[in-house]
VONUSE-906019 format. One record per residue (C-alpha): residue in three letters; x, y, z. Coordinates in pm, 1 decimal, m for minus. Example, Ala and Ser with C-alpha at 12.3 -4.5 7.8 and 13.67 -1.06 7.14 Angstrom:
// VONUSE-906019
<"ALA",<1230.0,m450.0,780.0>>
<"SER",<1367.0,m106.0,714.0>>
// end
This chain:
// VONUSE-906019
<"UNK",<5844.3,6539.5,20309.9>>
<"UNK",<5933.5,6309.8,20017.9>>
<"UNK",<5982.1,6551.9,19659.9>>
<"UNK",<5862.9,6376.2,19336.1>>
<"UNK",<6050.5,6530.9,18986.9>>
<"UNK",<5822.2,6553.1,18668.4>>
<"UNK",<5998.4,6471.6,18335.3>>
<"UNK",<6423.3,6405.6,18299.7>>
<"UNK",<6615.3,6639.8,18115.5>>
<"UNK",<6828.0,6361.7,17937.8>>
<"UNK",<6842.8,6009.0,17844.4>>
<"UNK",<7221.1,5827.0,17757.8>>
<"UNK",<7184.4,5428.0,17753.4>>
<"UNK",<7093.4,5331.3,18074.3>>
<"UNK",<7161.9,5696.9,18222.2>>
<"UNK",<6891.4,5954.4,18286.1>>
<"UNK",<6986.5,6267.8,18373.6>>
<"UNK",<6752.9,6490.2,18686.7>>
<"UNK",<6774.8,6907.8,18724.4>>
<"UNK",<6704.0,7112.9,18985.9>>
<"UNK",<6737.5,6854.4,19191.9>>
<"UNK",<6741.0,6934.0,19607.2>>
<"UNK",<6905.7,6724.9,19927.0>>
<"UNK",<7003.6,6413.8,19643.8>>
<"UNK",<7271.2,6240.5,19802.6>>
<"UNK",<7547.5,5936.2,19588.1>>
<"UNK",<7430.9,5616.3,19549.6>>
<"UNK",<7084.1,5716.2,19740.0>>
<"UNK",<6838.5,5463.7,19516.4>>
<"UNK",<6538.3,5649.6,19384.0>>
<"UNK",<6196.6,5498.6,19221.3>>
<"UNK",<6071.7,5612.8,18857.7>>
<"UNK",<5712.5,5589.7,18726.6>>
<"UNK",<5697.9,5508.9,18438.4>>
<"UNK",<5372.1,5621.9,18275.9>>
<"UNK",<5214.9,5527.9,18564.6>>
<"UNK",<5243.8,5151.2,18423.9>>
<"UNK",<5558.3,4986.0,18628.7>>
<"UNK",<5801.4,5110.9,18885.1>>
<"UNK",<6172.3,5070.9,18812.1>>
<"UNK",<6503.4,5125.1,19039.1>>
<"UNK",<6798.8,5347.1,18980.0>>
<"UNK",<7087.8,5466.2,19188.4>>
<"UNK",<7217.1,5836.7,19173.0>>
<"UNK",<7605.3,5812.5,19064.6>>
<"UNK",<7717.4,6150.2,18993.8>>
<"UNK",<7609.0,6472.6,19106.8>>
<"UNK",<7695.0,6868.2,18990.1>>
<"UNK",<7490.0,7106.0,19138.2>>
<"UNK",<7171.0,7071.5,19096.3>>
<"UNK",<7147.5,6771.3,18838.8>>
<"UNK",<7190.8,6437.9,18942.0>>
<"UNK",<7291.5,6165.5,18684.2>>
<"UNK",<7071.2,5800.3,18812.9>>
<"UNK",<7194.4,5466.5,18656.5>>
<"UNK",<6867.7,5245.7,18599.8>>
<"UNK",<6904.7,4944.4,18666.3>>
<"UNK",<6595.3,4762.0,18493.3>>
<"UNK",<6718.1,4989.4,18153.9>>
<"UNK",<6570.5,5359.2,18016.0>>
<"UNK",<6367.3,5157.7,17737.5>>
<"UNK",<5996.4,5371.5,17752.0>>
<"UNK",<6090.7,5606.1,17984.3>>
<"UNK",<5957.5,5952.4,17882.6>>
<"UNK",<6103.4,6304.3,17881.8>>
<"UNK",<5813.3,6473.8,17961.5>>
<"UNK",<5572.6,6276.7,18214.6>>
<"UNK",<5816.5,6029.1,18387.8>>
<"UNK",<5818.4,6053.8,18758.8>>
<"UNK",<6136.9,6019.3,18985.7>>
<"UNK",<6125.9,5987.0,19324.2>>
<"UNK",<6406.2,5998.3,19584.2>>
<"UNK",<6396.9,5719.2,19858.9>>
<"UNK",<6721.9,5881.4,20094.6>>
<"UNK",<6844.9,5542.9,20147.7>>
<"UNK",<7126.0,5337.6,19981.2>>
<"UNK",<7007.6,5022.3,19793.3>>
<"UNK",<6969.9,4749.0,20082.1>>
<"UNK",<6929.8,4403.1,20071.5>>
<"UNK",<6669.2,4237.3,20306.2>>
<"UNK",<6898.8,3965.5,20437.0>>
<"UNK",<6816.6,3664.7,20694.0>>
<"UNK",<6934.8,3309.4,20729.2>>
<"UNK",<6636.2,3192.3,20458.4>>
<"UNK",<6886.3,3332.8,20158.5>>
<"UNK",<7049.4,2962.2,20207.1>>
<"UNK",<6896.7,2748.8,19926.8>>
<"UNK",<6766.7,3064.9,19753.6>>
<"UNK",<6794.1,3196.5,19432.8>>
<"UNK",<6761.1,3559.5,19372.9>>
<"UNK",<6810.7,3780.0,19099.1>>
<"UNK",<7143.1,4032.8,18997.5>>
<"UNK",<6983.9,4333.9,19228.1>>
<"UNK",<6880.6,4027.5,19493.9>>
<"UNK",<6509.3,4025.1,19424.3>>
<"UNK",<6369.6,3637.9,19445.3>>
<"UNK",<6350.1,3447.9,19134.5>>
<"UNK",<6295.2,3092.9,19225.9>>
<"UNK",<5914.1,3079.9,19322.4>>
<"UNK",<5928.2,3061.0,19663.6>>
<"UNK",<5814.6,3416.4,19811.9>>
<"UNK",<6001.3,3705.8,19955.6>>
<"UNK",<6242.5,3715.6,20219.4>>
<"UNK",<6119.1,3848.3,20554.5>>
<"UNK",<6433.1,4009.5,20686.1>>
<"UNK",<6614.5,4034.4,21015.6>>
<"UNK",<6844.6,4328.3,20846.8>>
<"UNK",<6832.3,4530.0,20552.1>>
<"UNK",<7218.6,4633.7,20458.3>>
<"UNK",<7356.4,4817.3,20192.9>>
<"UNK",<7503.2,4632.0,19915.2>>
<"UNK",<7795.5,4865.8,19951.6>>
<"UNK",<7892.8,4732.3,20204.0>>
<"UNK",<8192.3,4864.9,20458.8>>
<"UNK",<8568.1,4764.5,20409.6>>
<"UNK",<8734.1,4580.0,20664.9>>
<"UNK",<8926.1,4746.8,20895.4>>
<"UNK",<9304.0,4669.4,20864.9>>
<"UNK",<9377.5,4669.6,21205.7>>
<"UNK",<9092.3,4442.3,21302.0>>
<"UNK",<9200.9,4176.9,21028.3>>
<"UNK",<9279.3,3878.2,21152.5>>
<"UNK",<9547.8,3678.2,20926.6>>
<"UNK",<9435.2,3402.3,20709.4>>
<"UNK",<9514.2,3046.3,20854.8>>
<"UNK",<9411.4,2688.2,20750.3>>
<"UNK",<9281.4,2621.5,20403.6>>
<"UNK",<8968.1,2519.0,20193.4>>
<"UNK",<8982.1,2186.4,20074.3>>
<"UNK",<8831.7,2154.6,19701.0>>
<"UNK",<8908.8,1761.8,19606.9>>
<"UNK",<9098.9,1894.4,19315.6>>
<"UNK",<9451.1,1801.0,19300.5>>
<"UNK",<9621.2,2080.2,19144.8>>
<"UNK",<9442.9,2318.7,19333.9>>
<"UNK",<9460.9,2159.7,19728.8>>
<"UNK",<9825.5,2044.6,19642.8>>
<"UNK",<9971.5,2303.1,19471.1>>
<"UNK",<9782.2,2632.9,19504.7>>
<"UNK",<9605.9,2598.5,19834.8>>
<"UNK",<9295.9,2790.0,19936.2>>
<"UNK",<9272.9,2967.0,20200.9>>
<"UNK",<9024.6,3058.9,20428.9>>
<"UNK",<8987.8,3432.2,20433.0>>
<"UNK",<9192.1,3428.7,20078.3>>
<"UNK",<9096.0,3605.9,19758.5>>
<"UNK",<9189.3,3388.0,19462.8>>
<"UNK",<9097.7,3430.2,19151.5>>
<"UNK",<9081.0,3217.2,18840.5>>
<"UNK",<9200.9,3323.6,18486.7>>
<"UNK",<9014.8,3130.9,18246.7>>
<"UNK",<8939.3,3214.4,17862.2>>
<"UNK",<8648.0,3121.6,17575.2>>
<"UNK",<8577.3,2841.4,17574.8>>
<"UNK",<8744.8,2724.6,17889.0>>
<"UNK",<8571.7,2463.4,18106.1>>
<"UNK",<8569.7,2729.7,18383.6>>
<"UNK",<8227.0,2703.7,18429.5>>
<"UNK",<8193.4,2355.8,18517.5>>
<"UNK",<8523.8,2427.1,18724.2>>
<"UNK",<8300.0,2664.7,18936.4>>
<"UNK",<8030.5,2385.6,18987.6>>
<"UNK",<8278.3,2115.6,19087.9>>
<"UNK",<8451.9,2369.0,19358.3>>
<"UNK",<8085.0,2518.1,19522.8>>
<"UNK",<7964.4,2106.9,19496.4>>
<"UNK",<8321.4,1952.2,19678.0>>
<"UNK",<8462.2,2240.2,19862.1>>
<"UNK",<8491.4,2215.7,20259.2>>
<"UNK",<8637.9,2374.1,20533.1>>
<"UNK",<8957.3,2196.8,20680.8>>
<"UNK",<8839.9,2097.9,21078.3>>
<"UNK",<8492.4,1945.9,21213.8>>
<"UNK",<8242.6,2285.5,21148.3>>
<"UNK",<8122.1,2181.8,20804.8>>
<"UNK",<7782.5,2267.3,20896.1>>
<"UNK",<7916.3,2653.3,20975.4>>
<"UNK",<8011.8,2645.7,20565.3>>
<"UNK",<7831.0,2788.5,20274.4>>
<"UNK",<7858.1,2865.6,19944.2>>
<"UNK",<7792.3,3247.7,19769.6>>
<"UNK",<7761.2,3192.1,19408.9>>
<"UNK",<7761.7,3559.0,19171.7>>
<"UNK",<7689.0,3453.5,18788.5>>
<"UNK",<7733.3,3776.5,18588.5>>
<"UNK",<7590.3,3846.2,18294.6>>
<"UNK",<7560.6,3473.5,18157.2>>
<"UNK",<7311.0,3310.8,17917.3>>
<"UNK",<7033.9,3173.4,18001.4>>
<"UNK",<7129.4,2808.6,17954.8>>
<"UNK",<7424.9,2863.6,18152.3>>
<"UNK",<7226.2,2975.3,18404.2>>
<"UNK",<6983.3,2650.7,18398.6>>
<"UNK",<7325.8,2437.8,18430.8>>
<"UNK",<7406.9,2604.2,18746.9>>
<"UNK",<7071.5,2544.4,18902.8>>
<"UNK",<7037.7,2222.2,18797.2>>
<"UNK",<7415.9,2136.9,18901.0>>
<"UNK",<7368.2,2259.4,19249.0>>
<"UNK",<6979.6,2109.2,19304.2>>
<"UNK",<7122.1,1721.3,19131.2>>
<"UNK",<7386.9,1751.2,19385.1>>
<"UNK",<7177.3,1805.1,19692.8>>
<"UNK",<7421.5,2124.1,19795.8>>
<"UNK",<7147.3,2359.8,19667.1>>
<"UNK",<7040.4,2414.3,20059.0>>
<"UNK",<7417.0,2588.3,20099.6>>
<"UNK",<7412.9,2779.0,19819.4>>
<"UNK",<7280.2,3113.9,19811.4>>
<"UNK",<7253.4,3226.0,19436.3>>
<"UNK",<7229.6,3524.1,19270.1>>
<"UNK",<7168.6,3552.3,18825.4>>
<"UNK",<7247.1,3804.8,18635.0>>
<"UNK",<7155.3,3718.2,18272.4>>
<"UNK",<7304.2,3862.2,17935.0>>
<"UNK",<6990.2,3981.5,17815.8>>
<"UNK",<6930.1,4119.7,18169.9>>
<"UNK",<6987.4,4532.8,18217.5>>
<"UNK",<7372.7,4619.2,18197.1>>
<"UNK",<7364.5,4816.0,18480.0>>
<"UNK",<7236.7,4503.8,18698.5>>
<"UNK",<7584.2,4353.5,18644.1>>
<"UNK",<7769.2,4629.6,18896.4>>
<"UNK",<7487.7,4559.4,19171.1>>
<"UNK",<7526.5,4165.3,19154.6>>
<"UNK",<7874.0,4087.6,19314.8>>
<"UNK",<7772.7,4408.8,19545.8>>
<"UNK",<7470.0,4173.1,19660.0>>
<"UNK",<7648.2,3871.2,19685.8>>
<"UNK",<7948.9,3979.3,19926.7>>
<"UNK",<7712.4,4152.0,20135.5>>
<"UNK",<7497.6,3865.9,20171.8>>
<"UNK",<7796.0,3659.6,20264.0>>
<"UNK",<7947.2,3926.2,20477.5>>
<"UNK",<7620.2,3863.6,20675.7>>
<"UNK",<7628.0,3506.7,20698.7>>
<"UNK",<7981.0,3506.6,20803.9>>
<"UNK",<7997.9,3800.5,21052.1>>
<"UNK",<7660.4,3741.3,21210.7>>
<"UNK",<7603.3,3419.4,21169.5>>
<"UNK",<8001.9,3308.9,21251.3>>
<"UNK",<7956.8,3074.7,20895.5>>
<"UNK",<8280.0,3032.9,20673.3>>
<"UNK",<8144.4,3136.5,20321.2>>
<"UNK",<8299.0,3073.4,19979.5>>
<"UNK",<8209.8,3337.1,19724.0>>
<"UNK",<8241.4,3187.5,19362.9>>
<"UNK",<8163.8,3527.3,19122.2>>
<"UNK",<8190.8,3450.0,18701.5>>
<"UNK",<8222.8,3645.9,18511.5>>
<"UNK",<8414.6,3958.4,18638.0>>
<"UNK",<8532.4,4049.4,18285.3>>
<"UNK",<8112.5,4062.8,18180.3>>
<"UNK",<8168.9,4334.6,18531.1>>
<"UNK",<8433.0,4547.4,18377.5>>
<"UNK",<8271.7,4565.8,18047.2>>
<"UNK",<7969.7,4678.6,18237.7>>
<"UNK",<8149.6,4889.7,18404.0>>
<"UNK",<8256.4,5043.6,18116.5>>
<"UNK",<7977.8,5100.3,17912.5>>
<"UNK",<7856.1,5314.0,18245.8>>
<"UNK",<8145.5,5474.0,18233.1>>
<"UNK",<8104.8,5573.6,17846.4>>
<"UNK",<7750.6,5684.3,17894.0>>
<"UNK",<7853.6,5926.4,18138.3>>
<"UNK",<8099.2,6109.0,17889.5>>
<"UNK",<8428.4,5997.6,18126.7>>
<"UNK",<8742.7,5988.5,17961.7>>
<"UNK",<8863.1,5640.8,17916.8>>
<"UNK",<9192.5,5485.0,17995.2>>
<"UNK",<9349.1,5143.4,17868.6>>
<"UNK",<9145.9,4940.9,17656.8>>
<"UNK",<8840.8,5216.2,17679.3>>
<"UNK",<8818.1,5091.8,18080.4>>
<"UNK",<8755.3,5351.9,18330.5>>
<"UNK",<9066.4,5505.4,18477.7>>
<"UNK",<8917.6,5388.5,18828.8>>
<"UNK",<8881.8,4979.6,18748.2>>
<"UNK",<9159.5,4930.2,18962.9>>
<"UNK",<8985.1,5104.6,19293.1>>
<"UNK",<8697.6,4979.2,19187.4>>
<"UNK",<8774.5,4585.3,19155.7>>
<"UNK",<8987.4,4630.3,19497.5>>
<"UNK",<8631.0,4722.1,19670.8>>
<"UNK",<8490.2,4382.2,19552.4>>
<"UNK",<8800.0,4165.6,19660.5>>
<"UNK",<8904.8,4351.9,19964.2>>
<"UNK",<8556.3,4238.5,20085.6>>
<"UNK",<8725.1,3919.9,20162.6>>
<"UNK",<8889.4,3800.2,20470.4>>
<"UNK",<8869.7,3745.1,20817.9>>
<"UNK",<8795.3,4007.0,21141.8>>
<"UNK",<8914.0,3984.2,21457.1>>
<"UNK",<8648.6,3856.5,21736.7>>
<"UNK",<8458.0,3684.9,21469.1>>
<"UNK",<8485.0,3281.9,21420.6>>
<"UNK",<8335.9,3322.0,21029.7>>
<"UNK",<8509.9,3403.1,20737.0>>
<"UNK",<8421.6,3527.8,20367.8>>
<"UNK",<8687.3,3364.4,20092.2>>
<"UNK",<8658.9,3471.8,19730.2>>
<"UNK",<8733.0,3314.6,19383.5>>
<"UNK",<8656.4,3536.5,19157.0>>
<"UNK",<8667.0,3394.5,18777.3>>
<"UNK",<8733.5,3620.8,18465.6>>
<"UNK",<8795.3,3510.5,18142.3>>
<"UNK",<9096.9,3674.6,17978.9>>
<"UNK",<9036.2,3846.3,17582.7>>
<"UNK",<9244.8,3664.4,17360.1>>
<"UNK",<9390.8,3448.3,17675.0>>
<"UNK",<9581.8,3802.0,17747.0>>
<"UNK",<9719.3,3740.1,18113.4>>
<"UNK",<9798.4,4121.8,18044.7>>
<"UNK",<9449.1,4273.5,17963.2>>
<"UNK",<9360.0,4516.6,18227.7>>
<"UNK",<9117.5,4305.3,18386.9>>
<"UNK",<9361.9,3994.3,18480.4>>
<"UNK",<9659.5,4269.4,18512.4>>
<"UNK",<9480.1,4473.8,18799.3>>
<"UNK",<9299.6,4184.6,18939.8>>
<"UNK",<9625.5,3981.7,19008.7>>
<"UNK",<9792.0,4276.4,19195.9>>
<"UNK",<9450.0,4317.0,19445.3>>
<"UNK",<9475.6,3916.9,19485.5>>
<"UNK",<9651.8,3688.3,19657.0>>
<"UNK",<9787.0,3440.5,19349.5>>
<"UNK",<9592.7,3354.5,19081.5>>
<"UNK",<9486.3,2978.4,18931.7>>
<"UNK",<9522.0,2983.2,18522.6>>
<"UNK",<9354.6,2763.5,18291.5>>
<"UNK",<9578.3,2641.8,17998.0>>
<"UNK",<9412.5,2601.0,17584.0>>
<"UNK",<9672.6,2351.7,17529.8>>
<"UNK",<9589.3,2151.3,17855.7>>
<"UNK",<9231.2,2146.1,17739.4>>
<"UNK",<9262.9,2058.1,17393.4>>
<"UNK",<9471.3,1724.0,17535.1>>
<"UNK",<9187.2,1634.1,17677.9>>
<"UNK",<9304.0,1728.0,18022.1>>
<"UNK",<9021.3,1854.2,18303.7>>
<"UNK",<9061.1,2080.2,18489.0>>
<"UNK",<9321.9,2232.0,18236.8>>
<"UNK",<9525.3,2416.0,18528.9>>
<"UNK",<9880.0,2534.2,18404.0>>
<"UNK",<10075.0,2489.4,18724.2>>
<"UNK",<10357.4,2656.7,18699.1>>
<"UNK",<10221.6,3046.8,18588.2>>
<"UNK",<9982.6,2953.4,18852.5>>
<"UNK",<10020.9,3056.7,19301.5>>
<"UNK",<9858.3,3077.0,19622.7>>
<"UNK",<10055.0,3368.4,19824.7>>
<"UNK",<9925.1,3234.1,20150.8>>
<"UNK",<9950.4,2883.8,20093.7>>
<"UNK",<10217.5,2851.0,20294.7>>
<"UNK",<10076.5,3004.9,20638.7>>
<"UNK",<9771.4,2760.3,20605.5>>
<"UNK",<9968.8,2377.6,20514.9>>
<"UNK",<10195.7,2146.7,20689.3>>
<"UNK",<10157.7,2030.4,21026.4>>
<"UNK",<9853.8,2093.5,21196.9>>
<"UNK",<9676.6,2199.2,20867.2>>
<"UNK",<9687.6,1925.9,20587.0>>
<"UNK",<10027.7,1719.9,20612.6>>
<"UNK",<10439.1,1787.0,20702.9>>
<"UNK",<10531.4,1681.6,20397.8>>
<"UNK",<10289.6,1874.0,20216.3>>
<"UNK",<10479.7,2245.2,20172.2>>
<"UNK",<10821.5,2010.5,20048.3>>
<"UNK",<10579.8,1777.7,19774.8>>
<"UNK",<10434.1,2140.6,19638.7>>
<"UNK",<10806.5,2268.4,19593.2>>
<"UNK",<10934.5,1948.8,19445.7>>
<"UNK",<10683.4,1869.1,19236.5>>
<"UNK",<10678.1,2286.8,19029.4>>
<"UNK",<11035.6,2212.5,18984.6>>
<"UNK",<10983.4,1857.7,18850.7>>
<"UNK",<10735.8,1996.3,18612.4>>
<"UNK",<10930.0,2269.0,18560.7>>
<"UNK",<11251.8,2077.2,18443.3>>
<"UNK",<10983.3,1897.1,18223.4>>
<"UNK",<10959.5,2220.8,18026.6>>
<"UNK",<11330.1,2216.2,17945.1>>
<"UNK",<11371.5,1860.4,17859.9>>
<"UNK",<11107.6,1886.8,17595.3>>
<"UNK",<11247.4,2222.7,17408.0>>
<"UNK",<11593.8,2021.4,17449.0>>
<"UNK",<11408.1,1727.4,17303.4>>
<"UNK",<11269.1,1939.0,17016.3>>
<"UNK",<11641.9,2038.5,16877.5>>
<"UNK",<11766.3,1727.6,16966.7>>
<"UNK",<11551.7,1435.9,16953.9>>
<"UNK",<11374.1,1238.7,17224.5>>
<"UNK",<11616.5,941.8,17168.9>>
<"UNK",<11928.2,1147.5,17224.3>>
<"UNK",<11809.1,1239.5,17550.7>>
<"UNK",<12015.5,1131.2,17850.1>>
<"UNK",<11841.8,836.2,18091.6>>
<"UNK",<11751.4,1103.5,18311.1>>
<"UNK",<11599.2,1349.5,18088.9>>
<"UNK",<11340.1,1027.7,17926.0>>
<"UNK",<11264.1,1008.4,18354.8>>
<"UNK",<11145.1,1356.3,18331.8>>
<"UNK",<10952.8,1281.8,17998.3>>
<"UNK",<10779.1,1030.0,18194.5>>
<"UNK",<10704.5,1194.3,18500.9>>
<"UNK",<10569.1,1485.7,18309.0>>
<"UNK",<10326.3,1276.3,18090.0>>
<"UNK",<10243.9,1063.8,18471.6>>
<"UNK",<10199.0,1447.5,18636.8>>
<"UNK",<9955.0,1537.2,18377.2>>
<"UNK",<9697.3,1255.6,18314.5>>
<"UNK",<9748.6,1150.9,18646.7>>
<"UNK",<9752.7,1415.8,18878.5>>
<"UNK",<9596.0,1711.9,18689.0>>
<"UNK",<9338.4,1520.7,18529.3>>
<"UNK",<9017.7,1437.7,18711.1>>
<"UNK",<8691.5,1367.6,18653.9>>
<"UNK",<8410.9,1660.6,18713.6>>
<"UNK",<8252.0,1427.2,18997.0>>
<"UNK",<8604.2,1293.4,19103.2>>
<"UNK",<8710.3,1434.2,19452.8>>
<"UNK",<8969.5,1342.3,19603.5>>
<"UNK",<9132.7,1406.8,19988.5>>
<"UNK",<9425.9,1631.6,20027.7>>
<"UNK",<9614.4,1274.7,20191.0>>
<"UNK",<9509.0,1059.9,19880.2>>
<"UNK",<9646.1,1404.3,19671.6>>
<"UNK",<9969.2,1393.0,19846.6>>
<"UNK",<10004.3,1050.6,19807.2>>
<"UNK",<9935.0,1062.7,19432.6>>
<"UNK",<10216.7,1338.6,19430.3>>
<"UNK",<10490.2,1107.8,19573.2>>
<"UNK",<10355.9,822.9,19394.2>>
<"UNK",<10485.3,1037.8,19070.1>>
<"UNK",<10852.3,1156.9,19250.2>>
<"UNK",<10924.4,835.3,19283.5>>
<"UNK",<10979.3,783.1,18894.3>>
<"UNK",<11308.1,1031.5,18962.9>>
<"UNK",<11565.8,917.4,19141.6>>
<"UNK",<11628.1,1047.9,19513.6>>
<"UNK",<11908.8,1221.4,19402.7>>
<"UNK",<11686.6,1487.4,19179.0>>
<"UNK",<11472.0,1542.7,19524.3>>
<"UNK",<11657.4,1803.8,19630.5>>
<"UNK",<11342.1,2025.5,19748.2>>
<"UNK",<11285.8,1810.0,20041.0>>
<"UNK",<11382.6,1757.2,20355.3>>
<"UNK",<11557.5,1437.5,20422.3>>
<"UNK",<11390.1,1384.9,20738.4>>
<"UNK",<11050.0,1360.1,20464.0>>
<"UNK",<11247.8,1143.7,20195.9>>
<"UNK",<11355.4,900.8,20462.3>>
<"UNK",<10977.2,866.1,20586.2>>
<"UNK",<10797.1,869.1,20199.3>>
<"UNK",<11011.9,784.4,19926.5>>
<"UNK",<11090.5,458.7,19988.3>>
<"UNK",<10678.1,411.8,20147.7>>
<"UNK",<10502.4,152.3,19936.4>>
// end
């Protein structure tokens, strides 16, 4: 028999507090009345004794003390899920938004989801090809991969995030088994209108499967909305043997979210005022990714945060690189040079790039051009500060070669246009295209098996 409370002893933010409360179990969702006028949703996350402590998630604004009623559903929050979420656009808590009707649902399953089994992992192999340079050349995706994307104010991360959902592909012949899970968390609304219209102008609206949190939208939405969005991609990749790409900005507007909750509820705080759990609690949004055993579909992950102050040390980019596997950073100085995408290659890594390129994946030469051209770009780095002390023209003739290749690397390779995409072999091409300003001697990263078959290619 289903128990209905009268009244709530306390209200905190978006936190209302429940006594003598019987059977409540955590994170069971429960419905509130308010005033008999509209019917919101909130999820039980803490529990002593008899009072339970229920996060609303449409906000406590006109909720009463006295003649509010609560009642307890004994199920998790679930999302109906089928394959009509493709070309859908749904709300932060996955309730349609676009116009178009409900979902009628082969499943319900609960945005919590389940973590992957270790043992039934299955490694990551082959990669996700995006038709950006820096990223397919030098910081591969790959499939089952979590890699995230440090960006900052400002930052063109945003229409970074459109380019990747709009050119990204899977490697071999299934491209109709792809698909495309795109979180935005807690952005404005005209934000919001340029990823709609992005996706629908490009004609990959049918693969996308969107979900919108808005800024002015409950805070307590925010933690639900990448919950939502790996589950439904869990489904279409472990049911429906899809590979899916889950794009999710902003996971800083998360962690502030995250810790407002956490303030409401009286916890004690740890670095920046974050609760002491972000770490455990980020790791059971990216561990979501990969690939399981038995199963031909795949979910792979870039997360984007933007970094406070462009602080690579912040909590949120600290913990989130040691969950992920590399990390892609966005550069201010790129970006005010005019360069797109402003990637700064050499703080930036793909951990399993390796086990996914080279023969049988992209190219044989491909793992040797990556190598040779960080440490090209690297050496650029030194030239300059040596050309700062002592003058450009006192440079040696093979230090104004690294000058060049560095100013070549840069608006030729890095820079792109936003509708430019280009193939992983016209990439790799483009990359010896720029070694070949250095002399064969200073290509001592690659084989010479490679140098005998490229360098000398016209």
């Amino acid at each position: 028999m289903a128990i209905e409370y009268l009244g709530v002893k306390e209200i905190s933010g978006p936190l209302v507090v429940l006594e003598n409360v019987k059977g409540a179990s955590y994170e069971e969702i429960v419905e509130i009345d308010v005033g008999g006028k509209e019917k919101r949703m909130g999820q039980i996350i803490s529990i002593d004794g008899d009072k339970a402590v229920v996060q609303v998630f449409e906000g406590t604004e006109g909720i009463s003390k006295i003649n509010t009623k609560t009642h307890l559903t004994g199920e998790p929050l679930k999302l109906p899920l089928s394959k009509e979420i493709l070309g859908r656009v749904f709300s932060g808590v996955g309730k349609p938004i676009d116009g178009l009707g409900n979902i009628y649902p082969d499943i319900k399953a609960d945005v919590n989801g389940k973590p992957i089994n270790p043992v039934s992992r299955e490694y990551p192999r082959n990669y996700i090809e995006t038709g950006i340079s820096s990223i397919d050349a030098l910081t591969t995706l790959i499939r089952g991969q979590k890699l995230p994307i440090f960006s900052g104010n400002g930052l063109p991360h945003d229409a970074l995030a459109v380019q990747i959902a709009r050119q990204a592909k899977i490697a071999d012949d299934k491209g109709s088994d792809f698909a495309i899970v795109f979180a935005a968390i807690g952005v404005k609304n005209d934000v919001a209108n340029y990823f709609k219209k992005a996706f629908s102008d490009s004609g990959v609206l049918e693969k996308v499967v969107m979900f919108l949190n808005l800024s002015n939208d409950p805070v307590t939405e925010r933690i639900i909305t990448p919950r939502a969005a790996l589950t439904a991609a869990e489904y279409l990749a472990f049911t429906h043997n899809m590979h899916i790409l889950v794009i999710m900005t902003d996971i800083s507007s998360y962690a502030e979210a995250l810790r407002e909750v956490s303030s409401s509820k009286g916890e004690i705080p740890s670095r920046k005022g974050y609760p002491g759990y972000l770490y455990s609690d980020l790791a059971s949004l990216y561990e979501r990714a990969g690939m399981v055993k038995g199963k031909n579909g795949s979910v792979t992950q870039i997360p984007i945060l933007t970094m406070p102050n462009d602080d690579i040390t912040h909590p949120i980019p600290d913990l989130t690189g040691y969950i992920t596997e590399g990390q892609i950073v966005m550069d201010r100085g790129l970006f005010q040079r005019g360069i797109y995408p402003p990637i700064s290659v050499l703080p930036s890594l793909s951990r399993l790039m390796k086990d996914g390129i080279g023969e049988g994946y992209t190219r044989a030469d491909h793992n040797d051009v990556a190598n040779q051209l960080f440490a090209a770009y690297a050496n650029v780095a030194e030239v300059k500060a040596l050309a700062s002390v002592i003058g450009e023209d006192e440079l040696s003739k093979i230090d104004k070669l690294y000058i060049e290749f560095g100013k070549q690397f840069e608006e030729k390779f890095l820079s792109q246009q936003k509708d430019e995409e280009r193939s992983i072999t016209e990439t790799l091409d483009l990359g010896w295209e720029l070694l070949r300003i250095l002399p064969r001697e200073e290509l001592n990263r690659i084989d010479t098996k490679i140098l005998d078959e490229y360098y000398d290619k016209n």
